[in-house]
Backbone bond lengths (Angstrom), bond angles and torsions (degrees), N, CA, C in turn:
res aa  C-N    CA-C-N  psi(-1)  N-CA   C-N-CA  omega(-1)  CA-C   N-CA-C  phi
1 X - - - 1.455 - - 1.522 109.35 -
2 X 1.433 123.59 141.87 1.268 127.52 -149.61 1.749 89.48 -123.68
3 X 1.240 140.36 125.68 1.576 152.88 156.24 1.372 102.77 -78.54
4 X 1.389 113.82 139.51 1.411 126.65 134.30 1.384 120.18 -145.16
5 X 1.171 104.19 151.41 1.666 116.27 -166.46 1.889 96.23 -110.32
6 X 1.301 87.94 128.01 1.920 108.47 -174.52 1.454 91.01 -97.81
7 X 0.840 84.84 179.70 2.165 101.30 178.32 1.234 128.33 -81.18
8 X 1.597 103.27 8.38 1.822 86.64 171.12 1.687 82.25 -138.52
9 X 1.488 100.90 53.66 1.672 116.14 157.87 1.824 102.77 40.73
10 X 1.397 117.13 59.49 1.240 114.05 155.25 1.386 93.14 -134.83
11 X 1.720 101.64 147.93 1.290 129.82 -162.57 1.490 100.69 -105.05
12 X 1.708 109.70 102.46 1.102 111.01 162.01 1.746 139.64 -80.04
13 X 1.147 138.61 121.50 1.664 129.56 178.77 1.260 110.67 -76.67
14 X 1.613 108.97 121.26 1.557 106.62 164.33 1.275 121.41 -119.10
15 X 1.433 132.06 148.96 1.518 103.94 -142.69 1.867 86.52 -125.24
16 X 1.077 118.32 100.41 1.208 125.17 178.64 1.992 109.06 -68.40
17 X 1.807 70.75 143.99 1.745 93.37 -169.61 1.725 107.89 -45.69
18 X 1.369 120.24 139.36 1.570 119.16 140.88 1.176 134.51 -19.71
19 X 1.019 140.84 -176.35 1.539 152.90 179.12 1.697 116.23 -109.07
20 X 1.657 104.13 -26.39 1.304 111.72 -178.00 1.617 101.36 -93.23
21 X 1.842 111.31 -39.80 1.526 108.25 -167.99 1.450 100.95 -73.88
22 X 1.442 137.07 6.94 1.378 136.29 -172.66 1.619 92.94 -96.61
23 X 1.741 108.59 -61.44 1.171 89.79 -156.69 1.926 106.18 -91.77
24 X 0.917 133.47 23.98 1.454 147.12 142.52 2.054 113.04 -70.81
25 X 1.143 105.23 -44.54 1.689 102.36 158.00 1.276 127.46 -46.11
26 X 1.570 104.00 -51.70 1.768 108.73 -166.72 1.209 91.38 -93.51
27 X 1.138 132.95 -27.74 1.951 120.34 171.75 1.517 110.00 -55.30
28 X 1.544 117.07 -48.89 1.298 103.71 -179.24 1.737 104.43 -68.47
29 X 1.340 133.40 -55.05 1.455 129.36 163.62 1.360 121.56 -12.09
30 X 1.316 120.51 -68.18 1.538 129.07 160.28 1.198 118.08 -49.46
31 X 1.298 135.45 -46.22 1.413 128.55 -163.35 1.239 101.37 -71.37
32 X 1.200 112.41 -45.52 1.796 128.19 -165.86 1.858 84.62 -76.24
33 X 0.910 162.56 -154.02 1.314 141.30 -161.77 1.395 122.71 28.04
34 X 1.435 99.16 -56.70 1.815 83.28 -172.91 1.417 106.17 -83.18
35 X 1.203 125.06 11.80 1.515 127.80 -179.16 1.776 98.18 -100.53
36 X 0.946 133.44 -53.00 1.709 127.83 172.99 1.203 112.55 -52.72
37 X 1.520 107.06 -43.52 1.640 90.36 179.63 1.492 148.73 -81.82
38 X 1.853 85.97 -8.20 1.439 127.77 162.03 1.697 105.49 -52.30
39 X 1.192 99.91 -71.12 1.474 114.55 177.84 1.481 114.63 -64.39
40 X 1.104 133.39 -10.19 1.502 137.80 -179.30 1.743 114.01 -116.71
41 X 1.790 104.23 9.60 1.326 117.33 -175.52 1.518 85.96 -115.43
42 X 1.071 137.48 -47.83 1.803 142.64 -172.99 1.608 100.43 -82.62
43 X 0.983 117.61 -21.15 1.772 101.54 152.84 1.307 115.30 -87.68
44 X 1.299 123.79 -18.78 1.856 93.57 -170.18 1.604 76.45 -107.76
45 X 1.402 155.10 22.59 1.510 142.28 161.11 1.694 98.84 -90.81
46 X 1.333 103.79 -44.47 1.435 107.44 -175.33 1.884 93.18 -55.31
47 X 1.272 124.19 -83.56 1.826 134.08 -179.06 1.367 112.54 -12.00
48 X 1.693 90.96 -48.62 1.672 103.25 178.69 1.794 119.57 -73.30
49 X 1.182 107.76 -37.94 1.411 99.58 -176.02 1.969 107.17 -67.40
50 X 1.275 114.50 -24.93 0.916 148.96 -169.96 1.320 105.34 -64.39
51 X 1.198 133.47 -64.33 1.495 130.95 143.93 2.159 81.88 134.80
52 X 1.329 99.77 25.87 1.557 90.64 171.52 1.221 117.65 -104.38
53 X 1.461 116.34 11.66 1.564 111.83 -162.22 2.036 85.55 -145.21
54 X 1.380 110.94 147.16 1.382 91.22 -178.40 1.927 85.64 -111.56
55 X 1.670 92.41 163.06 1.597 100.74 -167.97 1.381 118.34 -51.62
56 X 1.068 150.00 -35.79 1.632 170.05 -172.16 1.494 97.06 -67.89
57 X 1.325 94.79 -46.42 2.074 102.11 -171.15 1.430 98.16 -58.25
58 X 1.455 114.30 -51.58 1.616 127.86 -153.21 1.288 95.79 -71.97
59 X 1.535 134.00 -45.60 1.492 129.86 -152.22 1.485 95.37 -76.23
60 X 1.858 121.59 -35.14 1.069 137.25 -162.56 1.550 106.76 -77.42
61 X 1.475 119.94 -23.05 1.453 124.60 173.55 1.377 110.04 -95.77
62 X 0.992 118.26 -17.94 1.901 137.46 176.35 2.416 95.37 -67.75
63 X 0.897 78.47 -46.69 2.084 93.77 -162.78 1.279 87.62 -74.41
64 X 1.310 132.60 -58.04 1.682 132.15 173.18 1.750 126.35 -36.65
65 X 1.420 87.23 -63.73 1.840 83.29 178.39 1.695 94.47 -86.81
66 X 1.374 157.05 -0.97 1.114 130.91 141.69 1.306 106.91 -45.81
67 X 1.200 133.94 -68.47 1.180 136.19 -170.64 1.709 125.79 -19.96
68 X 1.556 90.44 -63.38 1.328 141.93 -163.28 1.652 96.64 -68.49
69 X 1.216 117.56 -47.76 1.149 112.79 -166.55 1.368 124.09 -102.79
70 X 1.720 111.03 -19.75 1.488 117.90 162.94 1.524 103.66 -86.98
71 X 1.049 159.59 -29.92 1.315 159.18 -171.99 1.272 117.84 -116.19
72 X 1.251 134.33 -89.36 1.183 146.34 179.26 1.823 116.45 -34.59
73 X 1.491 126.38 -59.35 1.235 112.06 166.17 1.329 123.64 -65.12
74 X 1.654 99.11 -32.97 1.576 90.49 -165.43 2.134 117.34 -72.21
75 X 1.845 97.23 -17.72 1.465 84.39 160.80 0.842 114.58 -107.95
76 X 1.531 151.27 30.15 1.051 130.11 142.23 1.488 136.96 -88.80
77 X 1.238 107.65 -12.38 1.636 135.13 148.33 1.602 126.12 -50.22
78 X 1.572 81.80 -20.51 1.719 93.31 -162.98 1.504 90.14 -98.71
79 X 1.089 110.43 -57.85 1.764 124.03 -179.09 1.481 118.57 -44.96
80 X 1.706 111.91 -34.57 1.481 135.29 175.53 1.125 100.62 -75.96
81 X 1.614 131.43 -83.27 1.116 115.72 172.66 1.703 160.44 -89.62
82 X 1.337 105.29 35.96 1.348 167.42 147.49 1.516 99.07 63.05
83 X 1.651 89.54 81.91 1.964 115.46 -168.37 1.261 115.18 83.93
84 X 1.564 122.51 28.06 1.143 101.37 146.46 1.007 144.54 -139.99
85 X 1.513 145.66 154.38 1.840 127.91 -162.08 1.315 97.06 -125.78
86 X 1.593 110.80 -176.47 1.706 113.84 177.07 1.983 116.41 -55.30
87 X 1.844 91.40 -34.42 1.802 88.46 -172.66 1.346 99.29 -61.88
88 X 1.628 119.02 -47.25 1.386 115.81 -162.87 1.432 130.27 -70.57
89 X 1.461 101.79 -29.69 1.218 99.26 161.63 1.815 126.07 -88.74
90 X 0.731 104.18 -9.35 2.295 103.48 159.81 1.374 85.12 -57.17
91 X 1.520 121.52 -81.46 1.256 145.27 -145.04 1.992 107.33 -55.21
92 X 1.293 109.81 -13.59 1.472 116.27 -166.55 1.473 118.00 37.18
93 X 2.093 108.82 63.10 0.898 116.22 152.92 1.677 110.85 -117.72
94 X 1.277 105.97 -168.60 1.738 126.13 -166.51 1.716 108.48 -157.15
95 X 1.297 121.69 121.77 1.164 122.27 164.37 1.615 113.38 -84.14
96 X 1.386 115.93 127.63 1.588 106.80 177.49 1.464 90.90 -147.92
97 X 1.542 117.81 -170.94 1.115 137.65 -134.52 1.871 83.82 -114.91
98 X 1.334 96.86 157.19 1.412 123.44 -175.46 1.666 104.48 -57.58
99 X 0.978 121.87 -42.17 1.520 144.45 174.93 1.523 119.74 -66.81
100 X 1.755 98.05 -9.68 1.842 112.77 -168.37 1.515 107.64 71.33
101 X 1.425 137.36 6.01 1.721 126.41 173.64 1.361 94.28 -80.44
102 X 1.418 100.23 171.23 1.625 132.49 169.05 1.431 102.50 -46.97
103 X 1.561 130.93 133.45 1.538 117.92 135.29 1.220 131.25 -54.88
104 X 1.040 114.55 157.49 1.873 125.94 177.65 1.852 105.09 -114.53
105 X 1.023 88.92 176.18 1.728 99.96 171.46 1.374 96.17 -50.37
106 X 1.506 142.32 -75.43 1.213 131.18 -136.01 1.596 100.03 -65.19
107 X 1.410 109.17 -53.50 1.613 101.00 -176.13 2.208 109.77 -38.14
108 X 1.206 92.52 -46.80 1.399 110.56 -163.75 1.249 103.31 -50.27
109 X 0.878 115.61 -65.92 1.900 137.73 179.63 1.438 87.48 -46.92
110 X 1.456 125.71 -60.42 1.955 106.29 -147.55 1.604 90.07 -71.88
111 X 1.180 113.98 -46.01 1.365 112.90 174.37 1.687 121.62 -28.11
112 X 1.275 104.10 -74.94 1.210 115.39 175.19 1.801 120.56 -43.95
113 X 1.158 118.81 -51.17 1.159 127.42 -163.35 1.644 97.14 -79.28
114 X 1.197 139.72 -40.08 1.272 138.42 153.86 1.685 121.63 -59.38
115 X 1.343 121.60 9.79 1.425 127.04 -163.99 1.809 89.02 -109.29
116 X 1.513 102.25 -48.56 1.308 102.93 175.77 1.578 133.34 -69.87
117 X 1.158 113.89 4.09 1.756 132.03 138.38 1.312 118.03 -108.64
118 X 0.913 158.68 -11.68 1.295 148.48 161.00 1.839 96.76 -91.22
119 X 0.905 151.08 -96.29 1.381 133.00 -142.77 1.661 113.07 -76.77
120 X 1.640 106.18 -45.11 1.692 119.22 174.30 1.313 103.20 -38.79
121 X 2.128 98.79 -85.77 1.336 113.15 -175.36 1.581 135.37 -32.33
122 X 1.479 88.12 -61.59 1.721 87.75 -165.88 1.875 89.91 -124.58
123 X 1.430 113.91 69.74 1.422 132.22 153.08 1.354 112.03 37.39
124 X 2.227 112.45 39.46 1.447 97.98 173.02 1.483 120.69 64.32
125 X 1.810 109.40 10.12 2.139 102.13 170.66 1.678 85.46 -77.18
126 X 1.497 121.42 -65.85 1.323 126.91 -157.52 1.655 104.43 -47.24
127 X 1.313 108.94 -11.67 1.694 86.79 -168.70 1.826 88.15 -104.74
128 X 1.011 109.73 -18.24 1.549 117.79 -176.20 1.267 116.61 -61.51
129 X 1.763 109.08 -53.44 1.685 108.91 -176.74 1.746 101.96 -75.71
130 X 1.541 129.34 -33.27 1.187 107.62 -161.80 1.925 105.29 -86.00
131 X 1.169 109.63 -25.53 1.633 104.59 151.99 1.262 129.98 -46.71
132 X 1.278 124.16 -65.38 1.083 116.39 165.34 1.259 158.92 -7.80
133 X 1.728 82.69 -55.30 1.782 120.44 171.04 1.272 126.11 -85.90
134 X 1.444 107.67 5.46 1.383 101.77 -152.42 1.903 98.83 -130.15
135 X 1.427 122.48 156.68 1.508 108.38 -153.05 1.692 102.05 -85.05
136 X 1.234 121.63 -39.38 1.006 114.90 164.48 1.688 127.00 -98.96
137 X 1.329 109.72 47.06 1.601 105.76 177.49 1.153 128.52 45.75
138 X 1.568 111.05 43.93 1.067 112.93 175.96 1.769 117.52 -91.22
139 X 1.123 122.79 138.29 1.534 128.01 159.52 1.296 129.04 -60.72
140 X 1.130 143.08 -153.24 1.627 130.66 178.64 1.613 97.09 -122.64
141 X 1.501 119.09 -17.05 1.809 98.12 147.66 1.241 121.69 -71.78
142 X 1.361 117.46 -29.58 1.841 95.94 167.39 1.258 125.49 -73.67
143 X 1.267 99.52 -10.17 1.441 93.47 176.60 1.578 116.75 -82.24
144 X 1.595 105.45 -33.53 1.375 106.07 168.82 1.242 120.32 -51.57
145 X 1.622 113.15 -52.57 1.218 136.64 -154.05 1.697 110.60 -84.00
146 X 1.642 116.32 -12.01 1.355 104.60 -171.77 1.535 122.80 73.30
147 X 1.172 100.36 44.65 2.317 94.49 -163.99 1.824 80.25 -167.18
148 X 1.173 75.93 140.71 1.907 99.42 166.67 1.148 120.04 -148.03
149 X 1.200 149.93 119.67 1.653 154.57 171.63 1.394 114.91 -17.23
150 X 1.484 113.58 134.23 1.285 111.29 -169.05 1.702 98.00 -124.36
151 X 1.381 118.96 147.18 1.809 112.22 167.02 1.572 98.62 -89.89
152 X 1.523 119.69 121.81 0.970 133.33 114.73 1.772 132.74 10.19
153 X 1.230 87.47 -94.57 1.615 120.66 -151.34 1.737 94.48 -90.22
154 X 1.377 125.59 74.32 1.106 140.51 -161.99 1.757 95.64 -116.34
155 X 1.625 112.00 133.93 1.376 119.93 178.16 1.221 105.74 -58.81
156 X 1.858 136.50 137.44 1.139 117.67 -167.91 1.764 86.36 -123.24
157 X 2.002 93.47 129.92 1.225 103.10 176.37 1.606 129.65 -65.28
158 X 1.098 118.82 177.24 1.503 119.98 170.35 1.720 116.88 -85.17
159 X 0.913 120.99 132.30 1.619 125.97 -176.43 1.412 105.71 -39.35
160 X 1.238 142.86 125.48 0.983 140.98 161.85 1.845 126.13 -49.71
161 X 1.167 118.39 115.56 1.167 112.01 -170.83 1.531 119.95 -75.63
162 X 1.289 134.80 164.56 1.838 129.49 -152.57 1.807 81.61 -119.03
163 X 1.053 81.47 126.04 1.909 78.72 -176.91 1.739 90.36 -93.54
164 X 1.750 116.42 165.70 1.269 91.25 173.77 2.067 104.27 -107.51
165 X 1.181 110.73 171.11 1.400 116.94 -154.33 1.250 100.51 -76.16
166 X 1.606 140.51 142.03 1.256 125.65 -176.63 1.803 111.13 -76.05
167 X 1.042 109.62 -25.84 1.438 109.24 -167.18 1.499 106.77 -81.36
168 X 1.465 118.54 -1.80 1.401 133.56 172.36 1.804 121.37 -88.87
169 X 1.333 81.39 -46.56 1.608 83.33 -177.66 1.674 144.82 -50.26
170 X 1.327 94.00 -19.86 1.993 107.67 157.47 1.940 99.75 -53.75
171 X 1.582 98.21 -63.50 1.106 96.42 -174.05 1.525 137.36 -42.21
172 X 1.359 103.06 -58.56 1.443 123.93 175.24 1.502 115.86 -60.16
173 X 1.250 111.19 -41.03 1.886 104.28 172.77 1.675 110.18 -47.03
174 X 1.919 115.96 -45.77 1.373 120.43 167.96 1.234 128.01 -68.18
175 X 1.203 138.42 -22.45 1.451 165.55 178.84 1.431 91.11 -44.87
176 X 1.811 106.69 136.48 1.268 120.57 169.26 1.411 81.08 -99.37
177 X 1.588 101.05 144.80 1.789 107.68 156.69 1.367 118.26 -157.90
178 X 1.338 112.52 -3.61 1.482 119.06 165.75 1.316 142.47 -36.90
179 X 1.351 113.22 -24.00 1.489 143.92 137.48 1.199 118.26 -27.14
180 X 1.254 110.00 -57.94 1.689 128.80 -176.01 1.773 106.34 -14.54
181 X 1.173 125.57 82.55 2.293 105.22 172.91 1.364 86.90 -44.81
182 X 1.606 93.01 134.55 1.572 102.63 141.60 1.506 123.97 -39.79
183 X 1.473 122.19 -72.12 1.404 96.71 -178.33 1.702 147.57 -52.40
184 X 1.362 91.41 -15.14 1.344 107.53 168.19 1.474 109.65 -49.47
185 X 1.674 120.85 -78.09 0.755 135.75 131.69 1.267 137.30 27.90
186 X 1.181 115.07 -96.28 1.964 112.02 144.86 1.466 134.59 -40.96
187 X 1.690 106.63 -27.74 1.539 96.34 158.17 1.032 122.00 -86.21
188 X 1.206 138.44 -29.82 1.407 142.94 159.56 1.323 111.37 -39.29
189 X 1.434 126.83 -63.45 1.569 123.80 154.62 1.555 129.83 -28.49
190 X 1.228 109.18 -47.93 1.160 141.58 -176.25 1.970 103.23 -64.17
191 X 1.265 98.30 -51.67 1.537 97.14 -179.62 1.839 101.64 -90.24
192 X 0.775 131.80 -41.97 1.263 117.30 165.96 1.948 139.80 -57.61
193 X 1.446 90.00 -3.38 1.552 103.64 164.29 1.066 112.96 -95.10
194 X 1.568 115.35 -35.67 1.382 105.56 169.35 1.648 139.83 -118.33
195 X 1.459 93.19 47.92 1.580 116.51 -157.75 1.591 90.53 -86.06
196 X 1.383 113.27 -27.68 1.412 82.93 -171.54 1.856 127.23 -92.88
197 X 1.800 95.28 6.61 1.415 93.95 -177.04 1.410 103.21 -111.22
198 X 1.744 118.30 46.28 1.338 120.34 -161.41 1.863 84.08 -137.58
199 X 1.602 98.94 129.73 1.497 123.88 157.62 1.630 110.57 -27.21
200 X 1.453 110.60 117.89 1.540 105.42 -168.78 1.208 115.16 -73.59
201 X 1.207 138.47 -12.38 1.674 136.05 136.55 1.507 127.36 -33.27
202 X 1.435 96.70 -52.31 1.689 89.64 -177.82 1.542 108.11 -90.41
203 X 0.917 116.48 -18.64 1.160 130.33 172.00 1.789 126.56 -60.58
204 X 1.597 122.68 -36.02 1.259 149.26 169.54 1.727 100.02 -73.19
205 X 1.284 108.50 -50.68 1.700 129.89 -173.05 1.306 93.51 -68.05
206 X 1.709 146.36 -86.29 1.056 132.80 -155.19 1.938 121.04 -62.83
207 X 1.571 91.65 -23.72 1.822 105.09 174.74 1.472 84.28 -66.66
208 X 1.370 147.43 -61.77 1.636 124.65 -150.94 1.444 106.89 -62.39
209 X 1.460 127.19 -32.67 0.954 144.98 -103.36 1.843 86.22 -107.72
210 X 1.286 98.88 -53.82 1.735 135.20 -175.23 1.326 79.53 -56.54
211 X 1.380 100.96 -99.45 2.013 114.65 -172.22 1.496 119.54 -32.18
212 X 1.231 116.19 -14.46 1.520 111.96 151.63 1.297 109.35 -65.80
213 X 1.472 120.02 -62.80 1.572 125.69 178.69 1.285 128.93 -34.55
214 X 1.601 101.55 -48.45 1.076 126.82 -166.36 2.260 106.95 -67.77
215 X 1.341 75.77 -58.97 2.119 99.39 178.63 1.952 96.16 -41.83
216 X 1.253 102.66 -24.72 1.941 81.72 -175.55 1.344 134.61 -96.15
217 X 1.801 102.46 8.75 1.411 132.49 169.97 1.645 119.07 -120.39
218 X 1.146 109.55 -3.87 1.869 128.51 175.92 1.268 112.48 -120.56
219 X 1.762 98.04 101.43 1.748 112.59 170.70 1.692 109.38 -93.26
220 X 1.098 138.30 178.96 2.059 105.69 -46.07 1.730 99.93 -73.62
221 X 1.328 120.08 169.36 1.598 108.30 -179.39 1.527 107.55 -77.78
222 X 1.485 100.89 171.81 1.210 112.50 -158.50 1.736 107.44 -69.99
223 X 1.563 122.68 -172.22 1.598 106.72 168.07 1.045 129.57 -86.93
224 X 1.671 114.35 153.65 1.664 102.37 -160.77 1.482 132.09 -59.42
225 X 0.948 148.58 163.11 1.614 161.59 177.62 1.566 105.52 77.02
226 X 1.617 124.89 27.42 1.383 124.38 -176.42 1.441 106.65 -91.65
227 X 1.181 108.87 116.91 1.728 115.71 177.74 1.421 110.58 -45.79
228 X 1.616 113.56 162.67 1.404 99.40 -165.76 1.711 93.34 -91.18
229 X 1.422 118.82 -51.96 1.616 89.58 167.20 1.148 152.81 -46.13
230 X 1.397 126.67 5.88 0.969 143.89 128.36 1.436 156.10 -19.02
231 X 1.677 82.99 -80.03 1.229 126.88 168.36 1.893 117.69 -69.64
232 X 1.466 89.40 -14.27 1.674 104.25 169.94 1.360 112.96 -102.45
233 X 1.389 129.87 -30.51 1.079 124.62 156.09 1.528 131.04 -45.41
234 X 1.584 122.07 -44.19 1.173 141.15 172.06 1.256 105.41 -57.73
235 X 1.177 120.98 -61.23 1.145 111.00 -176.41 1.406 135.95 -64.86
236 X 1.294 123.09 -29.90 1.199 148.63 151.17 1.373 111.25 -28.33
237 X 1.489 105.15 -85.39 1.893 130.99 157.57 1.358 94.74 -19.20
238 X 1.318 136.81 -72.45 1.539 127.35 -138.50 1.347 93.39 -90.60
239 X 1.399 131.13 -25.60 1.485 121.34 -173.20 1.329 104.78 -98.87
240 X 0.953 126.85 -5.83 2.143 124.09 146.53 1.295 104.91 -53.02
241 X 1.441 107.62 -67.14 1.085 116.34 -161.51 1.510 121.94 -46.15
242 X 1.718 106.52 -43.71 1.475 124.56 -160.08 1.943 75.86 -75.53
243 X 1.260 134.54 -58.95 1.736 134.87 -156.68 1.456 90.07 -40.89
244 X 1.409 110.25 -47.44 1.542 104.70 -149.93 1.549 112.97 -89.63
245 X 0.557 99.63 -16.54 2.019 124.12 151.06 1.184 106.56 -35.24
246 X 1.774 99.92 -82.21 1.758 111.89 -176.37 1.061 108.77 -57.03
247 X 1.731 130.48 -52.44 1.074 116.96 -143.79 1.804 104.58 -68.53
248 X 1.611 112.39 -30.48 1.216 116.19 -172.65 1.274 122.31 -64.71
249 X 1.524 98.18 -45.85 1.760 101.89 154.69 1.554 132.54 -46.64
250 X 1.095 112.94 -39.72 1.682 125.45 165.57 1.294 105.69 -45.80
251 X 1.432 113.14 -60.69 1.368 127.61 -148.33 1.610 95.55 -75.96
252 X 1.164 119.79 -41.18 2.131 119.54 -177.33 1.578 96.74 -70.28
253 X 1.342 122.68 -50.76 1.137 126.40 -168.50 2.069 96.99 -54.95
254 X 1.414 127.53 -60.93 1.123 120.61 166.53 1.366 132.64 -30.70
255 X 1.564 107.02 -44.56 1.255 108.85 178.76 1.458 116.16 -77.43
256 X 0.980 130.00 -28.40 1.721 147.69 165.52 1.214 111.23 -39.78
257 X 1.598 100.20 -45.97 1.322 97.82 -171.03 1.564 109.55 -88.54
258 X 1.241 123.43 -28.10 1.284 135.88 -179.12 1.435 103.38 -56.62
259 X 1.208 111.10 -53.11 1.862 118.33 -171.38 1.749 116.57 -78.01
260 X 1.753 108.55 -3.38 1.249 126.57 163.87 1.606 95.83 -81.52
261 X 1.408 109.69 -92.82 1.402 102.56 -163.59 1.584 125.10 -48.03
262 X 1.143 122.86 7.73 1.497 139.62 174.25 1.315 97.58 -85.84
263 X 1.547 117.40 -40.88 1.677 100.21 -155.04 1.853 98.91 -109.56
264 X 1.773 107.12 22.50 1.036 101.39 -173.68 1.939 120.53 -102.27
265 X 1.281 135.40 158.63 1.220 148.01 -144.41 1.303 114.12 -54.38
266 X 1.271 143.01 25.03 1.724 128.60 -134.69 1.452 96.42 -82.56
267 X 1.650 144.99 52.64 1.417 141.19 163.80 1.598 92.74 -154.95
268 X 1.454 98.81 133.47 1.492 121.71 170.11 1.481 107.43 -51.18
269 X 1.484 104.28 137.46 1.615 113.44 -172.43 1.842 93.83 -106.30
270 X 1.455 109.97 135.33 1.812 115.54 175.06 1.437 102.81 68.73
């Protein structure tokens, strides 16, 4: 698992590709290549035997879509869709930058132009042994290039639920919080899902920060020496709790009424 820390000090995981889902990408990449050019070598042999193409022309349109098709599409495909090709996307990978940003042309290009000796040239050993060895499967264009394969197509967990704090809970059953704005609210949620993959500085700093926010819509405050993440947890906890309260009540009260007006008179009696 690969970390990087963005600028407002939360620590993102990026979970760089396998060794097998890399080299199953560029196999389909290659194959699908060596299949156009197959087919774009038996048309200009066919033209040529044909006497419509003169020999010089043919070798000269033969050197072109080589060109074209080991280098030239494959970074500009890459550059367009910023790391990705036909293998990588079946495969639900992404080439990006050491840092986790988008590639640009330059990555693309060094990439490329080193792809055509390591996989073209010498049949993918050179890109084979230095992958291998390396923690995230990198080749010796990523290494040039600064970019290593990323998975995509990652199982996406369930939100972590805010348990509420035991040493809170006298409190919070009494707790005014109805006040609470919703949006407040959602950021507070929002930072508490991802409090724990956040730099414990900014992390201590944005909990005070909240619980100030929070303290000017929640009567009476909580008891003294309670951390403010904490104290955001509770609150959180008790105002789920109180939604799901109402909402359930809403919801019986609906049906009550539904199974009334169902069982009610709609034909004149006498």
């Amino acid at each position: 698992m690969s970390t990087v820390v963005t600028g407002e000090a939360v620590v993102l995981e990026l979970r760089p590709a396998s060794f097998a889902a890399r080299a199953l990408s560029v196999l389909i990449d290659v194959v699908s290549q060596v299949l156009v050019l197959l087919l774009l070598f038996f048309l200009v042999l066919g033209n040529a035997l044909e006497g419509a193409l003169d020999p010089a022309l043919s070798r000269a349109l033969l050197l072109v879509s080589v060109v074209l098709l080991i280098l030239v599409i494959p970074v500009t495909v890459e550059t367009l869709t910023r790391g990705k090709s036909l293998g990588r996307w079946i495969m639900g990978l992404r080439i990006v930058r050491d840092d986790g940003g988008a590639i640009r042309f330059r990555q693309a290009f060094t990439r490329g132009i080193l792809a055509v000796l390591e996989i073209y040239m010498l049949a993918g050993s050179l890109a084979f042994v230095v992958a291998v060895f390396n923690e995230k499967s990198k080749r010796l264009g990523d290494m040039l290039a600064g970019t290593y394969a990323m998975r995509e197509r990652v199982k996406a967990l369930p939100p972590p639920t805010v348990s509420m704090p035991a040493e809170l809970e006298p409190w919070a059953g009494l707790a005014d919080i109805g006040r609470l704005p919703d949006p407040l609210s959602r950021r507070v949620s929002r930072f508490l899902a991802q409090s724990g993959r956040m730099a414990p500085q900014a992390r201590a700093s944005m909990a005070a920060s909240l619980a100030t926010e929070v303290s000017a819509f929640v009567s009476p405050p909580p008891p003294a020496g309670t951390l403010p993440e904490t104290y955001l947890r509770a609150v959180v906890s008790q105002r789920r709790e109180r939604d799901y309260v109402h909402l359930s009540t809403q919801h019986r009260r609906t049906d009550q009424l539904g199974q009334r007006l169902h069982r009610l008179p709609f034909t004149d009696e006498g």
